[in-house]
C-alpha positions, 0 to 999 in steps of 0.5 A: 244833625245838630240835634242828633249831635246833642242826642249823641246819634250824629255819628251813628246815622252817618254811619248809616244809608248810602255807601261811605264813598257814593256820591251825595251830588244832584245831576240833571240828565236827559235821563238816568243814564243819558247826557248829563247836563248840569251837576250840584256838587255835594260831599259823600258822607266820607268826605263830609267833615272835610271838604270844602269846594262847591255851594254845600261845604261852607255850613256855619255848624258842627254837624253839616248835613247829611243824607240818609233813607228812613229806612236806614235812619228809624231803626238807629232812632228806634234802638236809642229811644228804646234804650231809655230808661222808663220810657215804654215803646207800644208795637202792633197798637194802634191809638183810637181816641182821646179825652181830656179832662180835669185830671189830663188826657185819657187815650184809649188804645187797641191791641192789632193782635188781640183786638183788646182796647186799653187805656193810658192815663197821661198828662200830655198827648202829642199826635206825631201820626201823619197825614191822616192824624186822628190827633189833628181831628180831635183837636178841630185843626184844619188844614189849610192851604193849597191841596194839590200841586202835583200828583207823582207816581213813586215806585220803589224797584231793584235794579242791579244793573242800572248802576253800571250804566251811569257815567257818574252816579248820584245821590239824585239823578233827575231826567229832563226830556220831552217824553217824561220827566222824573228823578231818580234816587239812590237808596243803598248806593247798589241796586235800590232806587225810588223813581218819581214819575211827575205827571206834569201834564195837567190832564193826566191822571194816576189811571192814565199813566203807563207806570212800566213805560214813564220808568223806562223812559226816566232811566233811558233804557229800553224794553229789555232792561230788566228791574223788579219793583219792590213798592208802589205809591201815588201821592198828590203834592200839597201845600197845607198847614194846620190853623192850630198845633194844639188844644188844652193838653194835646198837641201835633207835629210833623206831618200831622200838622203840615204837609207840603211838597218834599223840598230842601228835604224840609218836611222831616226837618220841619217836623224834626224842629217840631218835636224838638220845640215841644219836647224841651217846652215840655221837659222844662213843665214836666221837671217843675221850673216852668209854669204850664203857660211856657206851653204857649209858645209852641204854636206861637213859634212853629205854626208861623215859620212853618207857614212860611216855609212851607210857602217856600217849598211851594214857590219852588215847587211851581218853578220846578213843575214849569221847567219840567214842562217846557223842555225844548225838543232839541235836548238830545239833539247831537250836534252844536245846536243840542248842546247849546240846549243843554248847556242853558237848560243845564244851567237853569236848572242848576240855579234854581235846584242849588237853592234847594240842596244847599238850603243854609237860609231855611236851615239857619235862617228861621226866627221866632217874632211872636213868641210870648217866652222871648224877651224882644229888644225891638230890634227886627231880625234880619231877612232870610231866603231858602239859600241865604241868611244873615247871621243875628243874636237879635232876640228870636233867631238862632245863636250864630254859629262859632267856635269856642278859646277850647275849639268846642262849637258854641252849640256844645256849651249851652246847657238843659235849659238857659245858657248865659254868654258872656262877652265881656268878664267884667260885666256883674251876671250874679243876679241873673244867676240867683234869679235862675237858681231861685226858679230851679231852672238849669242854668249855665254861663259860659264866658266867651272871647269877644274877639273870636266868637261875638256875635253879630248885634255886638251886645255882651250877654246873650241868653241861649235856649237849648234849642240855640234860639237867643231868648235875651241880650243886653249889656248889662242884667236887667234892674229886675231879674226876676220878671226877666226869668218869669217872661222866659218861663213863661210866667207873665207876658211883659217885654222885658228890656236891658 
């Protein structure tokens, strides 16, 4: 949402998907309209701004989270890029292959309507086409990791009579019983659901599975419940990262680089994170102020946190399935002893999944060690977990959020390329400031008050990247600007110090 926000789109999308007043909250359910056993509270979009009671309010930025199907996000992404000047979109085509020679990337491409191939010229290729991705093949990346956690039978149905039979709707209702285990998403907040049947026995299979009856039994309703599926998908849960984001000219993103279960809602924004990287790593090439080798540090920075997140999701993704496994018997036993089950199943639950939807340490937490356009300063970034972090201005983390004398979020102020904080008026920036110029990189300097927005690490200039990743800090220029700039463009390889 921070990077929808520079986009000018944070409103637009939160315009967009559930209705404005549904709730976003998790619940944990003997079933879809059973007992409920635990809840995570999370704001509808109407409130999202504003409240500030359970674990998802307290989100150090501008623009918290929020929650909307693909289907009501691509079409506000497709009119923006559509809008754009210069910039071409192709429908009904698909890509075929590419080469790349002395002059850049040639692709050839194939009409779906006509049949007839062309071919675009071009200086860049990025394969942001999934899991299948011919651009991953074509650049010999291999994936790697863990190739089946869990295999999971969605199915996309209409239902309008099932939300009146919850008690309390949810933005996710996930059932916990003996017979079948699966979650339950609301899509348009009406009559729109995506059920996902974990098949959480190991000898099942997608054959041996009654899709009709693991959706009643997920839901709680019996043989004359009436609902019509609209979609049907199987899909196998995996943990696999690519060994390589790029060759010479050609790069991956998203899901054509990673794959892994669809925790903390973080494989979109991982490949989110991805095309944002790369895009500004591109931008500043393409406009001529940074060599070619600034191209380096996309892999350097995406492959590494990608790899370890992923290893998170997959940790969660093992505790969950075990859960799911072994609930007890008695869960909707009536009586003391069946409430003495849900309660702890219902608290167990919810402290591990709270992790995951209140994500802030994966989301805030992330860093970048071994990139070779950061200037490090030895200082270690400090650890993080998927729900918790340390704030940092240690060189490679993300700028700490605050906000500015003028009440502007510090994210606001950084500028198309480098941003210079200044903590401290008195300390002389003018060399730093003529090094940039020289280079023609957009450079910004913006004097912030120490005492109402000075970062953890106490140090008085802070070099912010676009991206909100600190690049350098210090308490005074360095001797030799110069090769400062020339480490942060990518132009030599030298640590650079204050």
């Amino acid at each position: 949402m921070e990077i929808f926000r520079r986009l000018g789109l944070a409103q637009k999308l939160r315009d967009a998907g559930l209705p404005a007043d549904y709730p976003n909250d998790c619940s944990y359910r003997t079933t879809a309209t059973g007992i409920e056993l635990s809840r995570i509270p999370i704001p509808c979009r109407r409130d999202r701004y504003t409240a500030v009671d359970g674990p998802d309010t307290d989100w150090p930025t501008a623009e918290p989270p929020h929650r909307i199907n693909q289907i009501y996000m691509e079409p506000v992404l497709f009119a923006h890029a559509a809008a754009i000047d210069g910039l071409q979109i192709l429908n009904r085509t698909a890509f075929e292959e590419f080469r790349e020679d002395a002059d850049g990337i040639l692709a050839t491409i194939r009409n779906l309507d006509s049949h007839t191939t062309s071919q675009i010229r071009a200086d860049f290729i990025v394969g942001c086409d999934g899991a299948r991705s011919l651009v991953r093949k074509a650049i010999d990346a291999n994936l790697q990791g863990t190739p089946i956690i869990q295999r999971v039978q969605s199915t996309y149905i209409r239902a309008p009579a099932l939300l009146a039979m919850m008690e309390r709707p949810a933005w996710m209702t996930l059932s916990l019983n003996p017979r079948r285990c699966g979650t339950m998403v609301a899509i348009d907040g009406r009559e729109n659901w995506l059920i996902h049947n974990h098949l959480n026995k190991e000898d099942e299979t997608f054959e041996s599975v009654d899709r009709d009856a693991s959706i009643r039994a997920i839901l709680g309703v019996g043989p004359d419940f009436d609902y019509e599926i609209l979609s049907e998908e199987d899909w196998v849960g995996r943990r696999l990262v690519a060994d390589r984001f790029r060759k010479g000219r050609a790069f991956i993103c998203g899901d054509a680089a990673h794959l892994w279960m669809p925790y903390a809602g973080y494989g979109m924004n991982a490949g989110i994170a991805d095309a944002t990287n790369l895009a500004w790593l591109l931008s500043a090439h393409l406009q001529g102020w940074a060599d070619i080798k600034i191209l380096d540090a996309y892999e350097a920075e995406r492959l590494p946190i990608t790899e370890q997140v992923s290893r998170f999701a997959m940790d969660m993704a093992g505790k969950v399935l075990s859960q799911r496994r072994t609930v007890p018997e008695a869960i909707e036993q009536p009586g003391p002893e069946g409430d003495a089950v849900r309660q702890q199943v219902g608290q167990a639950a919810y402290d591990l999944n709270v992790q995951q939807y209140c994500c802030a340490g994966l989301n805030f937490g992330y860093f970048y060690d071994r990139s070779p356009i950061i200037a490090y300063d030895g200082a270690a970034q400090p650890g993080f977990t998927m729900a918790d972090f340390t704030p940092s201005s240690t060189p490679g983390c993300r700028l700490p959020f605050a906000k500015l004398a003028d009440g502007r979020p510090v994210y606001d102020a950084l500028g198309p390329g480098y941003t210079l904080l200044r903590y401290d008026p008195d300390v002389s920036i003018a060399p730093l400031a003529e090094a940039m110029t020289a280079s023609g990189v957009p450079f910004a300097v913006v004097d912030v008050a120490a005492a109402e927005a000075q970062p953890p690490g106490a140090r008085k200039l802070v070099v912010a990247r676009t991206d909100q990743h600190v690049a350098w800090r210090g308490d005074a220029i360095p001797d030799d600007p110069a090769s400062l700039v020339a480490k942060l463009l990518g132009k030599n390889v030298g640590l650079v110090s204050a």
